[in-house]
PAKOL-869893 format. One line per field, with one value per residue (C-alpha): x, y, z; residue in three letters; residue number from 0. Coordinates in nm, 4 decimals. Example, Ala and Ser with C-alpha at 12.3 -4.5 7.8 and 13.67 -1.06 7.14 Angstrom:
# PAKOL-869893
east <- [1.2300, 1.3670]
north <- [-0.4500, -0.1060]
up <- [0.7800, 0.7140]
aa <- [ALA, SER]
i <- [0, 1]
***
This chain:
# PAKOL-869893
east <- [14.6424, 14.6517, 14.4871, 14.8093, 14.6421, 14.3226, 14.2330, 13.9484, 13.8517, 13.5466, 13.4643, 13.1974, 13.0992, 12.8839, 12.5345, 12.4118, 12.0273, 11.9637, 11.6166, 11.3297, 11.1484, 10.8752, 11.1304, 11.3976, 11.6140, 11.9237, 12.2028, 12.4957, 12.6245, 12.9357, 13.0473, 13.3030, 13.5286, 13.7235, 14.0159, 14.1554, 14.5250, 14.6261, 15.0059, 15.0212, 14.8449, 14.4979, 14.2753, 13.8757, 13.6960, 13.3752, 13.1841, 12.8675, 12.6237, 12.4178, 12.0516, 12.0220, 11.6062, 11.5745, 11.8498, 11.9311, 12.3110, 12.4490, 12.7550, 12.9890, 12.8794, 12.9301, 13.3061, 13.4089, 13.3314, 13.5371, 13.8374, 14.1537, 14.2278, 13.8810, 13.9459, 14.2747, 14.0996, 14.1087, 14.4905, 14.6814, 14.3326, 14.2815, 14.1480, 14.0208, 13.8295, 13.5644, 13.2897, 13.3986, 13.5253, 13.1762, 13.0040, 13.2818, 13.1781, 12.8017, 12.9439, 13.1455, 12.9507, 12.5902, 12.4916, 12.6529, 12.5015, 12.6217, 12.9897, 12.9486, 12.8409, 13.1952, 13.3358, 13.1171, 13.1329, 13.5206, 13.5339, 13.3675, 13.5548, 13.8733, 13.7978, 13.6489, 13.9642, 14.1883, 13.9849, 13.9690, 13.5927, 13.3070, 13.1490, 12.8028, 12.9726, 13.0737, 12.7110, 12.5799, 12.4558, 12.0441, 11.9939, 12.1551, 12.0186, 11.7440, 11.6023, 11.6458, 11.4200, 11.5532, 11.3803, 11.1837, 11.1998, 10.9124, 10.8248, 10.5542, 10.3662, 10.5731, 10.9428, 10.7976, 10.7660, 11.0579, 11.3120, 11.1299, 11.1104, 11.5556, 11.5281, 11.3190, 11.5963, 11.8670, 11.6765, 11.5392, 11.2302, 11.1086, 11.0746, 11.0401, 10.8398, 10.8604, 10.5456, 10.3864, 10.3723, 10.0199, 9.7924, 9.5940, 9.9172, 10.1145, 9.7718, 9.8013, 10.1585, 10.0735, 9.7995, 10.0117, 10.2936, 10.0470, 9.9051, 10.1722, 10.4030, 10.1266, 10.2938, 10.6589, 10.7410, 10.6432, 10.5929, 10.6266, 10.5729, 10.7996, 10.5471, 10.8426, 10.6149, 10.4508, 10.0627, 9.8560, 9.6056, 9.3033, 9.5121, 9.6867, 9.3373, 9.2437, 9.5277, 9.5253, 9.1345, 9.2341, 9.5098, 9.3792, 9.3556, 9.6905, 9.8819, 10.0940, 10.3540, 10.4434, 10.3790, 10.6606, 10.6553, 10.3195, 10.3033, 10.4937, 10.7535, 10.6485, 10.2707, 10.3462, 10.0494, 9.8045, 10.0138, 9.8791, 9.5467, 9.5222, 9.3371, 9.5741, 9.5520, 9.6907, 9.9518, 10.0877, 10.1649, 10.3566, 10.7432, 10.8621, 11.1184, 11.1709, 11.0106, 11.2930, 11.6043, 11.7253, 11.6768, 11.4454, 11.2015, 11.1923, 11.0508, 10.7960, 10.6627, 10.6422, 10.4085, 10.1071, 9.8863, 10.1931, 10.2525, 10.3742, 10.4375, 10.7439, 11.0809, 11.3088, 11.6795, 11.9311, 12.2650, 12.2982, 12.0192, 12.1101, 12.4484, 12.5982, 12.6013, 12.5902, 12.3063, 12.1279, 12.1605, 11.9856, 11.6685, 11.6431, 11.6002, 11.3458, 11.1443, 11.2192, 11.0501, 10.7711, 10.7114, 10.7936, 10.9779, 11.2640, 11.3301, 11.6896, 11.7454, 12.0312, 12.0858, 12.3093, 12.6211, 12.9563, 12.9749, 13.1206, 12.8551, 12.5752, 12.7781, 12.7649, 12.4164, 12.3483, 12.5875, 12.3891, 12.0377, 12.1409, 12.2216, 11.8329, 11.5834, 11.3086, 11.4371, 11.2141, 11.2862, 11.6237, 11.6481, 12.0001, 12.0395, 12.2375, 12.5546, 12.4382, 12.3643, 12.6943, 12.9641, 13.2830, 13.3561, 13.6660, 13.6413, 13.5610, 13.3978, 13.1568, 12.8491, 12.7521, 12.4557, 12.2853, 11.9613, 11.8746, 11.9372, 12.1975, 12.4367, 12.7260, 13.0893, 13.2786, 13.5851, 13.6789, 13.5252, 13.3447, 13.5144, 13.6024, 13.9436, 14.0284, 14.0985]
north <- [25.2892, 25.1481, 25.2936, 25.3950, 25.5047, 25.5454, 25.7972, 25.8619, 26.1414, 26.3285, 26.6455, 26.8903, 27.1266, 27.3318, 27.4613, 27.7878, 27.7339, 27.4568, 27.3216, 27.1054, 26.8751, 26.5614, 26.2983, 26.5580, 26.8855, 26.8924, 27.1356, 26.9641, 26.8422, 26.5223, 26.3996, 26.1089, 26.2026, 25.9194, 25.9922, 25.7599, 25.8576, 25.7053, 25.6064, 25.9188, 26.1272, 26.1706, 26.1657, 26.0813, 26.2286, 26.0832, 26.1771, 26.0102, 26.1140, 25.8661, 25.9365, 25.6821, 25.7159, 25.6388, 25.3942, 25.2331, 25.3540, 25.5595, 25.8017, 25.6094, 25.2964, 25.4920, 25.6150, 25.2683, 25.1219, 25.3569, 25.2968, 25.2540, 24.8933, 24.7992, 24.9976, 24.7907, 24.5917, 24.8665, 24.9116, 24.8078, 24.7510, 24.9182, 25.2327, 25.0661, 24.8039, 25.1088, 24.8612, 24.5837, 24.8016, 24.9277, 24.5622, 24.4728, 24.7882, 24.7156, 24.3659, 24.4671, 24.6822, 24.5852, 24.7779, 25.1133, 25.2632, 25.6372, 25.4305, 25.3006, 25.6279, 25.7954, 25.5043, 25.4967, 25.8812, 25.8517, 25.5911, 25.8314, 26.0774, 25.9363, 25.7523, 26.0318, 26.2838, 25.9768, 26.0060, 26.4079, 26.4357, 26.5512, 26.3052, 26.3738, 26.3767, 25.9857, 25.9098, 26.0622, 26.4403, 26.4892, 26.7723, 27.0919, 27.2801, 27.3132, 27.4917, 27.3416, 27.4307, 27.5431, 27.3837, 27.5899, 27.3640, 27.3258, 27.6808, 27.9089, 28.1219, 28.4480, 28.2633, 28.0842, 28.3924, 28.5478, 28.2835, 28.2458, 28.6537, 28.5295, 28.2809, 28.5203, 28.7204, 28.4914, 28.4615, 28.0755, 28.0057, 27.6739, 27.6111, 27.2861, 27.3543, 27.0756, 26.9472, 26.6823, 26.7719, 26.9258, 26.9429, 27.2743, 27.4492, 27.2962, 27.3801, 27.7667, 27.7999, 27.7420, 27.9759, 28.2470, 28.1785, 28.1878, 28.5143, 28.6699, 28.5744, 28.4797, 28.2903, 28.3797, 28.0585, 27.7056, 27.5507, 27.1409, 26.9916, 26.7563, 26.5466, 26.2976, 25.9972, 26.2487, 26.1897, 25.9231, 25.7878, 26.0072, 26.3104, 26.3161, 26.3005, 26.5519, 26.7641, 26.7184, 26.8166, 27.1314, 27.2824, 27.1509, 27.5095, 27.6213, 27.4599, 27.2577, 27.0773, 26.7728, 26.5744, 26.3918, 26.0871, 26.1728, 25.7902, 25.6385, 25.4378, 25.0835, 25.1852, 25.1338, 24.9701, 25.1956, 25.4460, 25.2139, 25.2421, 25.5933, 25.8216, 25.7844, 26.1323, 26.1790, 25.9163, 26.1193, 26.3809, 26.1798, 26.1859, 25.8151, 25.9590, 25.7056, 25.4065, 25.3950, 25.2873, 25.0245, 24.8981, 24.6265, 24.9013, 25.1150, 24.7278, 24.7367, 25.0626, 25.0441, 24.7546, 24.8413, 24.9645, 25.1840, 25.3623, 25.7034, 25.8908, 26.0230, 25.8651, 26.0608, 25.9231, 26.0435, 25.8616, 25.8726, 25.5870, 25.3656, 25.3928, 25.6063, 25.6604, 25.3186, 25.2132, 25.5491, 25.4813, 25.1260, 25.2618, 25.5766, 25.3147, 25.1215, 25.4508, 25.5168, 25.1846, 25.2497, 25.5933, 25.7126, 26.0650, 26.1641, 26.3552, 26.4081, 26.4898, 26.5190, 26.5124, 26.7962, 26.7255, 26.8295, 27.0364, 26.6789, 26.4127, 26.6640, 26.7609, 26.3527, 26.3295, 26.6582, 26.4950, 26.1900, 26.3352, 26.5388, 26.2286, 26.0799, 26.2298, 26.1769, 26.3794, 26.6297, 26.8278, 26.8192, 26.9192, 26.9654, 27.2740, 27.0072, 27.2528, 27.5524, 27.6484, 27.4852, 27.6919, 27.5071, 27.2451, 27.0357, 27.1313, 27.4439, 27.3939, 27.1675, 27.2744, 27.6022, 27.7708, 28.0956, 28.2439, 27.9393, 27.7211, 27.4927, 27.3357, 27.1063, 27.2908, 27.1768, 27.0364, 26.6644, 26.4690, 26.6316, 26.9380, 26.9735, 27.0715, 27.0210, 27.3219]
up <- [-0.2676, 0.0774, 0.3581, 0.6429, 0.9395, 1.1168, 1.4094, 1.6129, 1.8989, 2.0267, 2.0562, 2.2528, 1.9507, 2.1922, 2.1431, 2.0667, 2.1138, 2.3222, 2.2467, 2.3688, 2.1568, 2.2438, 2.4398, 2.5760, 2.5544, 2.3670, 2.5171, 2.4437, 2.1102, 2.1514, 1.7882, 1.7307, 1.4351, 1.2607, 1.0049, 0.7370, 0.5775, 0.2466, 0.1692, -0.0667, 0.2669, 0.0890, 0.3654, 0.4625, 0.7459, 0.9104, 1.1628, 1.4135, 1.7041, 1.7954, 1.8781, 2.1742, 2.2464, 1.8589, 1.7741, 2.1181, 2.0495, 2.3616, 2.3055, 2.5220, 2.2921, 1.9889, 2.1363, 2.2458, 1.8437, 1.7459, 1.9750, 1.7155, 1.8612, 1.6988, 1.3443, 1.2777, 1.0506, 0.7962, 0.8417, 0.5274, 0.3153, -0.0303, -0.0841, -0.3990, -0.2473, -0.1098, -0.1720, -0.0044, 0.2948, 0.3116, 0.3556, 0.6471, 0.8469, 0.8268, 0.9339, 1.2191, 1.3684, 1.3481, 1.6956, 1.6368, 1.3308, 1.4364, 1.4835, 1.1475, 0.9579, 1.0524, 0.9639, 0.5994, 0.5878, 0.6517, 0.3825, 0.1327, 0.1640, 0.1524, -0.1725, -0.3595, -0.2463, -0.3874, -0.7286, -0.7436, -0.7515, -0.5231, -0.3845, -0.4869, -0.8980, -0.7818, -0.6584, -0.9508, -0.8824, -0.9732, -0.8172, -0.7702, -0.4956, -0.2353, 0.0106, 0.3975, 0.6668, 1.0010, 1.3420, 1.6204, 1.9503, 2.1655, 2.3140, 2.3876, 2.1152, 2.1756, 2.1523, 1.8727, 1.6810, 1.7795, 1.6771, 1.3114, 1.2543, 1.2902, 1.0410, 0.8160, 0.8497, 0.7704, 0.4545, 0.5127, 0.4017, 0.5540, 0.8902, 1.0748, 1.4338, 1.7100, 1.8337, 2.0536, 2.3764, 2.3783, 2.0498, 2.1216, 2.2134, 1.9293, 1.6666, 1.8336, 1.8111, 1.3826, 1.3733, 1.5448, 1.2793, 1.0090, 1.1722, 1.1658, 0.8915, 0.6332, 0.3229, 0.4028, 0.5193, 0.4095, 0.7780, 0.8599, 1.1511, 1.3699, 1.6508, 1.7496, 1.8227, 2.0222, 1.9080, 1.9374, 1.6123, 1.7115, 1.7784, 1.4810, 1.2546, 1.4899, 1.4260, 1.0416, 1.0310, 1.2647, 1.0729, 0.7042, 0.6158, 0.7521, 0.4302, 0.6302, 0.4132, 0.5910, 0.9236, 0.9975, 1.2894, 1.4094, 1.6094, 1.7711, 1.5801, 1.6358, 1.5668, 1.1882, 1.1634, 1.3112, 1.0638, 0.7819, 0.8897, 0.8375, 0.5561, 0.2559, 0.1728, 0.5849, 0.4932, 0.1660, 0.3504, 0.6625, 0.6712, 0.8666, 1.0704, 1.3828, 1.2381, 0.9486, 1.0851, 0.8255, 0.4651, 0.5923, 0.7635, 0.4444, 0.2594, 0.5924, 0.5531, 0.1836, 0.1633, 0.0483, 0.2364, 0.2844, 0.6083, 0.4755, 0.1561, 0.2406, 0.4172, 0.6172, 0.6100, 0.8067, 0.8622, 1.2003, 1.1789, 0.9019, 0.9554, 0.6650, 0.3131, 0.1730, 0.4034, 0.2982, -0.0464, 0.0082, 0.2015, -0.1218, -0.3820, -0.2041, -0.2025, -0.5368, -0.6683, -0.4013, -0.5206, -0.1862, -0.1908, 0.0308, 0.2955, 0.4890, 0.8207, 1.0982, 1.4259, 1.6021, 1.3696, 1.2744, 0.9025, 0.8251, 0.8597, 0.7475, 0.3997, 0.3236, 0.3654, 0.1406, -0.0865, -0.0770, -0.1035, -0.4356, -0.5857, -0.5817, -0.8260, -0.5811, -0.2960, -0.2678, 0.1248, 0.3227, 0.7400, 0.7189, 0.9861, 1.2340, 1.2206, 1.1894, 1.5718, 1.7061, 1.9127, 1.7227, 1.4859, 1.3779, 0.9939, 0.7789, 0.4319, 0.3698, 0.2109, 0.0652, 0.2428, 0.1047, 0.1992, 0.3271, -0.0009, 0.0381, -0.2703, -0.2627, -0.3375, -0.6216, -0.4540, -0.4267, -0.1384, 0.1191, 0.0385, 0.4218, 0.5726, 0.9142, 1.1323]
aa <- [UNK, UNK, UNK, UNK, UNK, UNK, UNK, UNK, UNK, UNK, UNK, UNK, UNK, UNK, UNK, UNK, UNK, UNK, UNK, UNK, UNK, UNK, UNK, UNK, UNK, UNK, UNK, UNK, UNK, UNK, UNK, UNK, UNK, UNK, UNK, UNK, UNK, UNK, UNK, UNK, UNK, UNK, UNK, UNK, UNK, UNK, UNK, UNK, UNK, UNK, UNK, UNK, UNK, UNK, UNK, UNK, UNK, UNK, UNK, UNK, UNK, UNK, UNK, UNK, UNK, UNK, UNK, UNK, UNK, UNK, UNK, UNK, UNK, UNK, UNK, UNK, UNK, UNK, UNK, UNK, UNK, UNK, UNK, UNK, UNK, UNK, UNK, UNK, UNK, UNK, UNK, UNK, UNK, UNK, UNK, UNK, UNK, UNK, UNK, UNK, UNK, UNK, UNK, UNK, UNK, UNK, UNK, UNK, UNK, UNK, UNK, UNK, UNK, UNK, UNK, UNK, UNK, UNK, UNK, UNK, UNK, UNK, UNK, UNK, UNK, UNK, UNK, UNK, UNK, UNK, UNK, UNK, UNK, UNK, UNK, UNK, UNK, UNK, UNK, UNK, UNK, UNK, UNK, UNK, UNK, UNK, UNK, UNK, UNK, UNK, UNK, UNK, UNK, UNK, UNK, UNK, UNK, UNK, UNK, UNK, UNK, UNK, UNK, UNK, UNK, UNK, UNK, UNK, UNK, UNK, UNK, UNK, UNK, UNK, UNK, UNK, UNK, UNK, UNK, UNK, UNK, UNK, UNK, UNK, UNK, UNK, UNK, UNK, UNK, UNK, UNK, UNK, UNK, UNK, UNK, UNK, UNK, UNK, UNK, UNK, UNK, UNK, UNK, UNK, UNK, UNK, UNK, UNK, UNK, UNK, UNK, UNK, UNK, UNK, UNK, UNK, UNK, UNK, UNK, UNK, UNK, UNK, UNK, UNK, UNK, UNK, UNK, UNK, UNK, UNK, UNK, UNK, UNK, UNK, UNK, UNK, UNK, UNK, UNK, UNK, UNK, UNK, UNK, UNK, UNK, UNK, UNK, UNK, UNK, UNK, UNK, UNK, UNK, UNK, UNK, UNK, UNK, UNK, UNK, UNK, UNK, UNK, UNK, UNK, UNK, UNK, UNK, UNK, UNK, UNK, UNK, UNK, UNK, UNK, UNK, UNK, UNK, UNK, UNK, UNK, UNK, UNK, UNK, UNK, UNK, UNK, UNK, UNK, UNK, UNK, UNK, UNK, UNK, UNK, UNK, UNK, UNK, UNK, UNK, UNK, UNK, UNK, UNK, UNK, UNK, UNK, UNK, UNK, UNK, UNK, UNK, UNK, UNK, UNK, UNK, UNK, UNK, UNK, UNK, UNK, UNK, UNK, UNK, UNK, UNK, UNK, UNK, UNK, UNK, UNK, UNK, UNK, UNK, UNK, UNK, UNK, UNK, UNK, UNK, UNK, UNK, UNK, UNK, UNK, UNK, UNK, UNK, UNK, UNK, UNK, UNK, UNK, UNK, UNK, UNK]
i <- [0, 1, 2, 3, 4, 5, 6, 7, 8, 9, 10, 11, 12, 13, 14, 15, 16, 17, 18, 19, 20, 21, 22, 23, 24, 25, 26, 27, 28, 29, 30, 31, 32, 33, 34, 35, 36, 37, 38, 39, 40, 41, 42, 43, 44, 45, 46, 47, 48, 49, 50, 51, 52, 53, 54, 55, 56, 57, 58, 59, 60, 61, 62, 63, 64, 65, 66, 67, 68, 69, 70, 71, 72, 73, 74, 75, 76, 77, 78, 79, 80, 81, 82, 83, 84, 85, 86, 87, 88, 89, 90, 91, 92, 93, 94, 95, 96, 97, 98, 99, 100, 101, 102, 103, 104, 105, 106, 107, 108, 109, 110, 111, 112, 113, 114, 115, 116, 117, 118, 119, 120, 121, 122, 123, 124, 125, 126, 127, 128, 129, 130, 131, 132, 133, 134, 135, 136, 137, 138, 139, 140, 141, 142, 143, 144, 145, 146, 147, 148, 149, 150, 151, 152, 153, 154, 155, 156, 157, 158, 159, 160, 161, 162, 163, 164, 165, 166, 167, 168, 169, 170, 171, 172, 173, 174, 175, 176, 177, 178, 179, 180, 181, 182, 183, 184, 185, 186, 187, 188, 189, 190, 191, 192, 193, 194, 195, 196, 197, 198, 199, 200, 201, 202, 203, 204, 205, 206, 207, 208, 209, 210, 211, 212, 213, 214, 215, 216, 217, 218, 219, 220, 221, 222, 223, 224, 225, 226, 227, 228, 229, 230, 231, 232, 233, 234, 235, 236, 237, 238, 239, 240, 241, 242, 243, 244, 245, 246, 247, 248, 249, 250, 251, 252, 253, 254, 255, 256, 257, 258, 259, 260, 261, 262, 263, 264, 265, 266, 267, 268, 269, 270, 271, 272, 273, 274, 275, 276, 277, 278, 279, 280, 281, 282, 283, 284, 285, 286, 287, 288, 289, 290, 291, 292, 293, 294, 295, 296, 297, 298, 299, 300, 301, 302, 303, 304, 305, 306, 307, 308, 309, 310, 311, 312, 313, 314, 315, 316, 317, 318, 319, 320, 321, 322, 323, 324, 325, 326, 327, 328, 329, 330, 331, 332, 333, 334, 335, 336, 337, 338, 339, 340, 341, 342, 343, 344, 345, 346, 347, 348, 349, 350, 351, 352, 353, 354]
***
């Protein structure tokens, strides 16, 4: 089944609750959007937004990969050759990793809605649901507060608070949440590179009896090893966010002494599903457990990485509130949120359908 036309277009999906975290406020959310049509008009959606302070890859750079002049290569190809497809976008577009996780994603898709199946069923589904925790931006105490008493009452349970910017405010903000909210919520912590070695002992000493679940990106990311230098029982509980772009950074921070006990993947980094799937079973054999994130995303690229993390036994949190706060998207379906417990629907592909 050959693959009959490719598009591509952007979109402003709008933000709800613009937020600050360490590096920079985010009140805007621009997605590229790829889609593949088969001769029998199955199609595959994908979609990217690059991070450019983490991965170097600026939207316009992102939107110019994905012009259709540079996607003819795919024109023509067979749907059945999905891994070999795979390899010659990693190949083409070594640069763009947000370009070539549409271009994966969009891939995906398209394949599994050609063979009837979800796409986590294809990847091989371990895990049936989990809980994902919803982010607090850098704010003051009282705002703080406020925005998790909404979550509470959206029925999540795990929040994610941004930090970094100043470590008494940041430790205060956690003992007011705490304070307040007792054992209702299971609290990590985001510092985006925004600590330095001493602060982040500091901080781990100061809030050791706040039960805080996970630290992720404490350092910054090319500090990995001044990460590796820190008390293992600090590094078990540190999520490499910024420091794991690729397959060959997950084999880095995994050698022993290793740098964290816990990797955080999202696709906007490594460039899709395939690449995803690469850095997860280097963790596996390191005993490393997972953790998924996002950027601001369409209901799109954040299904594929939900799809993706419920097919590894070892993925243990997910981040996955990229859509949830936007103003408009290009699909509806996707993934199936309740109380704050998210599960993949039971519909081939992505289950996504444009609008």
């Amino acid at each position: 089944m050959k693959i009959k036309s490719i598009q591509s277009w952007t979109a402003d999906l709008g933000n709800s609750k613009p937020y600050t975290i360490a590096f920079k406020t985010v009140d805007e959310v621009r997605n590229a959007f790829v889609l593949i049509t088969l001769e029998n008009g199955t199609t595959g959606i994908g979609a990217g937004n690059p991070s450019e302070y983490v991965t170097g890859e600026r939207f316009a750079q992102c939107e110019a990969a994905l012009s259709e002049g540079n996607l003819q290569f795919l024109l023509g190809q067979d749907i059945r050759a999905f891994q070999q497809l795979l390899f010659e976008v990693w190949k083409r577009f070594p640069s763009n990793p947000a370009a070539r996780a549409a271009l994966d994603i969009a891939l995906h898709d398209a394949f599994t809605n050609y063979l009837g199946i979800p796409l986590v069923k294809f990847l091989g589904q371990k895990i049936k649901s989990l809980p994902t925790s919803n982010t607090i931006g850098i704010k003051n105490v009282a705002d703080t507060l406020k925005e998790a008493k909404e979550y509470g009452a959206r029925g999540f349970t795990v929040l994610k608070v941004k930090l970094g910017k100043d470590l008494d405010e940041d430790i205060e903000r956690l003992i007011k949440l705490r304070e307040v909210f007792g054992k209702k919520f299971t609290i990590r912590i985001d510092a985006n590179q925004g600590y330095t070695y001493q602060q982040t002992l500091d901080f781990v000493q100061r809030t050791a009896h706040l039960d805080v679940e996970l630290i992720e990106q404490p350092l910054p990311a090319k500090a990995v090893a001044e990460m590796k230098q820190l008390p293992a029982h600090i590094r078990a509980k540190i999520a490499a966010d910024e420091s794991l772009l690729t397959p060959k950074d997950a084999l880095e921070l995994a050698l022993a002494p290793r740098a964290a006990g816990i990797f955080n993947i999202k696709l906007m980094k490594c460039g899709g599903v395939s690449q995803a799937l690469k850095i997860a079973d280097i963790a596996l054999q390191a005993g490393i457990d997972l953790f998924w994130g996002c950027n601001d995303e369409s209901i799109v690229s954040i299904t594929a990485a939900l799809h993706a993390a419920f097919a590894c036994p070892h993925t243990k949190y997910i981040d996955l509130d990229g859509s949830l706060d936007l103003l408009r998207d290009v699909v509806k379906g996707g993934f199936v949120l309740k109380d704050g417990v998210m599960t993949c629907a039971d519909k081939p592909g992505l289950g996504v359908a444009r609008i």
